[in-house]
ZAZA-887946 format. One record per residue (C-alpha): residue in three letters; x negated, y negated, z negated. Coordinates in steps of 0.02 Angstrom, whole numbers, plus 50000, padded with zeros to 5 digits. Layout:
N
ALAXYZ/...
This chain:
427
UNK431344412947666/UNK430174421747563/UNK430274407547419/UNK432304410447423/UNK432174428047388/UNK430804425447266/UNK432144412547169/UNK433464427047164/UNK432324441447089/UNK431784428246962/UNK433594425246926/UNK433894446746917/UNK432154448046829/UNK433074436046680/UNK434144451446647/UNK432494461046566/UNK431444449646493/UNK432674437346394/UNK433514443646256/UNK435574445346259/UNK436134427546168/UNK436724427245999/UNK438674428645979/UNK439494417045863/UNK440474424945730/UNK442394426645753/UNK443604421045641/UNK444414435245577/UNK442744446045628/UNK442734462545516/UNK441374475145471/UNK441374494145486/UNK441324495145301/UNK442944482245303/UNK444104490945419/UNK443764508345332/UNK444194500645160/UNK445924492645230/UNK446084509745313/UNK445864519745132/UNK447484507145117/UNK448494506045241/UNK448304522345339/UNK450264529345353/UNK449574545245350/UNK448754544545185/UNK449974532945108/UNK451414546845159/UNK449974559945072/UNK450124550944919/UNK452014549644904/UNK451724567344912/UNK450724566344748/UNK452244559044656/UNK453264570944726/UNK452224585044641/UNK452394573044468/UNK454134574644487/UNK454264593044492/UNK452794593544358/UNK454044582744240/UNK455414596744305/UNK454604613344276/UNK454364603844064/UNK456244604044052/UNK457164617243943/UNK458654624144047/UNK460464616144007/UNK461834624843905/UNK463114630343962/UNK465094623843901/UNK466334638443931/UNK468144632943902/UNK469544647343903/UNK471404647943885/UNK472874660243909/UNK474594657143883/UNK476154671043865/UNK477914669943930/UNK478164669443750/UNK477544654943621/UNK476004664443610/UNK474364655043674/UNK472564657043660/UNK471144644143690/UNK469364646943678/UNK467854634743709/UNK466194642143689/UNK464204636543722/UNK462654644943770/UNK460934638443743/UNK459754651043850/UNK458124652143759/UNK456824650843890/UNK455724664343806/UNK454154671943832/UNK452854656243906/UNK454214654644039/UNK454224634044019/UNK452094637144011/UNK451994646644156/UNK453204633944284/UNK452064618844194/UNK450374629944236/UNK451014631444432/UNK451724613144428/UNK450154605244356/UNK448814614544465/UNK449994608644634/UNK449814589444565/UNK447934593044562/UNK448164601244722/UNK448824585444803/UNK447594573244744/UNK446294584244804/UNK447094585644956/UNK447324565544962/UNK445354563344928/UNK445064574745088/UNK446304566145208/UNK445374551545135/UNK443624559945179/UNK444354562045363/UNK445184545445380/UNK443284536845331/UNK442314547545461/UNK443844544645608/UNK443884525145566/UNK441894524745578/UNK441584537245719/UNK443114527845831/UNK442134510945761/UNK440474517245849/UNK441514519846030/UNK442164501446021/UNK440424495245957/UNK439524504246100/UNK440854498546217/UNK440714481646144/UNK438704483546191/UNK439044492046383/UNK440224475846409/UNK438884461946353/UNK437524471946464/UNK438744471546599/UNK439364453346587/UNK437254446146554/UNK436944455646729/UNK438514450846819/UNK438084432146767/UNK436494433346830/UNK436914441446997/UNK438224427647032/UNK436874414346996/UNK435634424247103/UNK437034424447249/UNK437434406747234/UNK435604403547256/UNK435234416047391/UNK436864409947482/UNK436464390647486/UNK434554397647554/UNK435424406747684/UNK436434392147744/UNK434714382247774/UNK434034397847865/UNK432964398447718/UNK433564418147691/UNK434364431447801/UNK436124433347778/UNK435774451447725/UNK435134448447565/UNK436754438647551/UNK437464454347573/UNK436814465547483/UNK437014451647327/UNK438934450147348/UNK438934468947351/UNK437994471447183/UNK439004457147096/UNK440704466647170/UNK440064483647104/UNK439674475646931/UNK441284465946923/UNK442064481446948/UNK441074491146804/UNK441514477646700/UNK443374478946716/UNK443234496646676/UNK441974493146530/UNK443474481246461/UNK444584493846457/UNK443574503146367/UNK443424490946218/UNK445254487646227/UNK445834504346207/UNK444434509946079/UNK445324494245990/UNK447154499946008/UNK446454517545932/UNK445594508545782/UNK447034499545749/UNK448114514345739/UNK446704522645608/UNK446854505845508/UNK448614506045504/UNK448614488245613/UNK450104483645727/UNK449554486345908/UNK449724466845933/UNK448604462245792/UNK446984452045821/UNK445234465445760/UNK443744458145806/UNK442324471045768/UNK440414466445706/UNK439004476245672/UNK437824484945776/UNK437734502145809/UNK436794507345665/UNK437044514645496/UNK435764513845352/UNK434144527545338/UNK434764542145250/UNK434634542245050/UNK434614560945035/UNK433924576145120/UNK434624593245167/UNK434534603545011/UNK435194586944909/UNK436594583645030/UNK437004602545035/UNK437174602344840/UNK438164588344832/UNK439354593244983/UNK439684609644884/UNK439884604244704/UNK440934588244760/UNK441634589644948/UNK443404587944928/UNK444124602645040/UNK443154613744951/UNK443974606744789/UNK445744608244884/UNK445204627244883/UNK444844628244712/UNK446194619544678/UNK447164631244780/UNK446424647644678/UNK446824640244494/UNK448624636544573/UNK448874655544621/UNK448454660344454/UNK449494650644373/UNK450794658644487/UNK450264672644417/UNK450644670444237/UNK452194661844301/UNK452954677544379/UNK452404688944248/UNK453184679744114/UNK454684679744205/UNK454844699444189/UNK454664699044015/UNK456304698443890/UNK457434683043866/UNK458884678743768/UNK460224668043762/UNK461194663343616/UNK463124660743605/UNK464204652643475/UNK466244647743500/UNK467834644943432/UNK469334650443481/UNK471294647043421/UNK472714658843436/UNK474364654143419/UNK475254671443411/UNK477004676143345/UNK478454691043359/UNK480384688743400/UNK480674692043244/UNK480994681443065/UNK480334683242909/UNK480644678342728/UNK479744663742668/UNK479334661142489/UNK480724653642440/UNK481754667742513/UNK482274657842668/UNK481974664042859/UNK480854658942962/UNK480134665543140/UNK478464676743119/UNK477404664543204/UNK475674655743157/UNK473774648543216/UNK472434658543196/UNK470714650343193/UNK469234660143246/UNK467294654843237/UNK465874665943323/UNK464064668543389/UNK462914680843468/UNK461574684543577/UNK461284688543738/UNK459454697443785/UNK458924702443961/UNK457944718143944/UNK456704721844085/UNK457004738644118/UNK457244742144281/UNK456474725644351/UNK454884717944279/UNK454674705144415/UNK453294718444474/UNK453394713744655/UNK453054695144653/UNK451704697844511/UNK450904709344632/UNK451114696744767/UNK450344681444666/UNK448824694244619/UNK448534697144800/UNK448664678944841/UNK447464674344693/UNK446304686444769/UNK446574678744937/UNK446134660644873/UNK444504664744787/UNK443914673644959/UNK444534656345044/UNK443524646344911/UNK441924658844959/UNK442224656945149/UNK442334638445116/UNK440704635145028/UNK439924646345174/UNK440844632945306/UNK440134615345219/UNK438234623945198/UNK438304626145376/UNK439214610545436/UNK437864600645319/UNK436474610045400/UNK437284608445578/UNK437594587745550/UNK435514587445485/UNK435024597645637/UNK436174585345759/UNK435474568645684/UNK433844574045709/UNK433784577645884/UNK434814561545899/UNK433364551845811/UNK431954560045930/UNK432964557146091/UNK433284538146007/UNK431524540045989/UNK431034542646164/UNK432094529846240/UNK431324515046127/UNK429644520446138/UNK429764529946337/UNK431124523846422/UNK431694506746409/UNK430034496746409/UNK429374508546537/UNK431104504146648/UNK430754484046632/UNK429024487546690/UNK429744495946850/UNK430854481146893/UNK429544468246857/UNK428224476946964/UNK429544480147122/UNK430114461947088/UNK428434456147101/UNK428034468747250/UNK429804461947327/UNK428954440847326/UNK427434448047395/UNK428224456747544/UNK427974472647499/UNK429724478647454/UNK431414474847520/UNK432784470047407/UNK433674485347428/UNK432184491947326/UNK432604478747196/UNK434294482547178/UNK434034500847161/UNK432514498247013/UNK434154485946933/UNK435274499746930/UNK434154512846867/UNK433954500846730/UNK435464496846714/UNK435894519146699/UNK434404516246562/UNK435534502046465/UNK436874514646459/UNK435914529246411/UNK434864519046259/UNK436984514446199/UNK437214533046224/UNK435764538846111/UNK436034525145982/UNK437814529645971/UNK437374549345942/UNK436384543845809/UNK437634535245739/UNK438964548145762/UNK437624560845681/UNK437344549545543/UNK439504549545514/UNK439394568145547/UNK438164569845384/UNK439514556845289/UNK440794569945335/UNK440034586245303/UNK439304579145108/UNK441004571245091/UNK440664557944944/UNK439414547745075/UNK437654552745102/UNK436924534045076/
């Protein structure tokens, strides 16, 4: 009986002291690197960002265009013969760096919106590879769970056909079929889990719901290749929020020179034409000394000008308004810089906590947690322990598994964190 039980442990003890088996590649089987560069692609998000960029071209090619003249056409007609008709064109100038000031505004918004495209594209990188890290640590939880739910079901096959030949008690039997129900039961939910971190990578991708993604990789990123004061540098001279902000401030005063050159003079210039036909009920002599009615065409040709003069309205208002909103950019550009030195020292501070608690589980926990099992297996085949005892070392292992996938992925999500704060990739 004691040589059954023994079997079992030896079967449970399997779970810490051989390594998880190699998986064979996937076809189809993408990197984290892989899915984020489709993503740059194929996110709707960012590919509806950059429509938004030609939309800004459009109004820059807009705000270059002179305005239209204007065709006036005129006529009046008497009871009489008489009759006038006039046609007449205007050609406003556009004076006064009007047509510089709406291509000033117009060009600092198209900068505006590829900056803003480079930071959606900043966000989209860190989502695809922080959601990456929750199906790769799922992906781990699941293979932990399935090695120890294969080797419980062995163990109860074993311990079953021992009990059979009243080799065992049928409580060990027992408490086996328990422990393989409780893991089959973790295991559904750890499937879930990979399936629906899946379904959300997908959507990050820009993949149909349906579509095959087959994740590799561990849950690891590359050592750092810069420090905190070179990561701080970079995040502030090249992060691209903060260059949305600047972005944002040269925009306003543009705005500015916009509206004030739109309370400044302008002119128009007219030139037309106009015929009159005009006669009295009357006749005259001709030449010739003949009659003839007193009626003839009269051909008239004309110009002038047209000036707006900005007496009473200088456009004072909205110049004051752009000022103010000049003013409040630059103070959003300063608040910003103060945001990304703090988020870069925050995302430093993070990863290195993650690293020491990493730290502590390779070096303090896990080893130290196979030692436990082996030494209340071994107490266990010398009739020392019950299995009970086993069972409870397994799952306090098995709390340990999920912990160590826990701290590695913290790690990695600090490591992303420090991508995101620097903003053009800290490795």
């Amino acid at each position: 009986m004691r040589g059954g039980n023994g079997l079992a442990l030896l079967l449970i003890g399997l779970v810490v002291t051989v390594p998880l088996p190699a998986r064979a590649q996937a076809v189809g089987e993408v990197s984290v690197d892989e899915l984020v560069a489709r993503a740059l692609v194929d996110n709707p998000d960012l590919k509806a960002a950059r429509l938004e960029v030609d939309a800004s071209a459009g109004r820059l090619q807009q705000a270059g265009l002179r305005p239209n003249p204007m065709l006036e056409l005129g006529g009046q007609k008497a009871l009489s013969p008489d009759n006038n008709l006039t046609v007449g064109i205007s050609l406003p100038l556009d004076l006064n760096g009007r047509k510089e000031g709406r291509v000033g505004v117009a060009a600092r918004e198209i900068e505006t919106r590829r900056r803003q495209v480079a930071e959606r594209e900043r966000q989209v990188r860190a989502e695809v590879r922080m959601k990456a890290g929750e199906l790769l640590a799922a992906q781990r939880n699941l293979r932990v769970t399935d090695e120890l739910l294969g080797v419980n079901r062995s163990a109860l096959d074993v311990v079953g056909t021992r009990v059979r030949h009243g080799a065992a008690p049928s409580l060990d039997e027992g408490l086996l079929l328990v422990e393989v129900n409780r893991l089959d039961a973790n295991r559904q939910l750890a499937q879930s889990r990979v399936e629906i971190a899946a379904l959300q990578l997908k959507l990050l991708a820009g993949m149909a719901p349906d579509a095959s993604l087959t994740l590799k990789g561990e849950l690891a990123l590359p050592p750092l290749a810069l420090d905190l004061v070179g990561a701080t540098e970079r995040a502030v001279s090249d992060r691209p929020d903060l260059a949305v902000a600047r972005s944002e401030a040269a925009m306003a005063a543009a705005m500015v020179k916009k509206e004030e050159a739109e309370g400044r003079w302008d002119a128009t210039i007219n030139v037309g034409y106009q015929r009159q036909d005009f006669g009295f009920a009357l006749n005259g002599l001709t030449a010739t000394g003949g009659t003839r009615p007193i009626q003839d065409v009269f051909h008239y040709f004309g110009g002038g000008v047209s000036i707006v003069l900005p007496l009473r309205n200088r456009n004072e208002g909205n110049v004051a308004a752009a000022r103010a909103a000049t003013r409040a950019a630059e103070r959003r550009v300063e608040f910003a810089v103060l945001t990304v030195q703090q988020e870069v020292g925050a995302a430093f501070t993070q990863y290195e906590a993650a690293r020491r608690s990493l730290d502590i589980y390779e070096r303090g926990v896990r080893d130290l947690a196979r030692r436990n099992l082996d030494v209340i297996r071994q107490a266990y085949q010398l009739g020392r322990g019950s299995l009970l005892d086993v069972i409870a070392e397994q799952r306090r292992l098995i709390d340990v598994e999920n912990g160590y996938t826990d701290a590695l992925k913290q790690v990695y999500d600090a490591a992303v964190g420090i991508e995101r704060a620097v903003g053009t990739g800290a490795r």
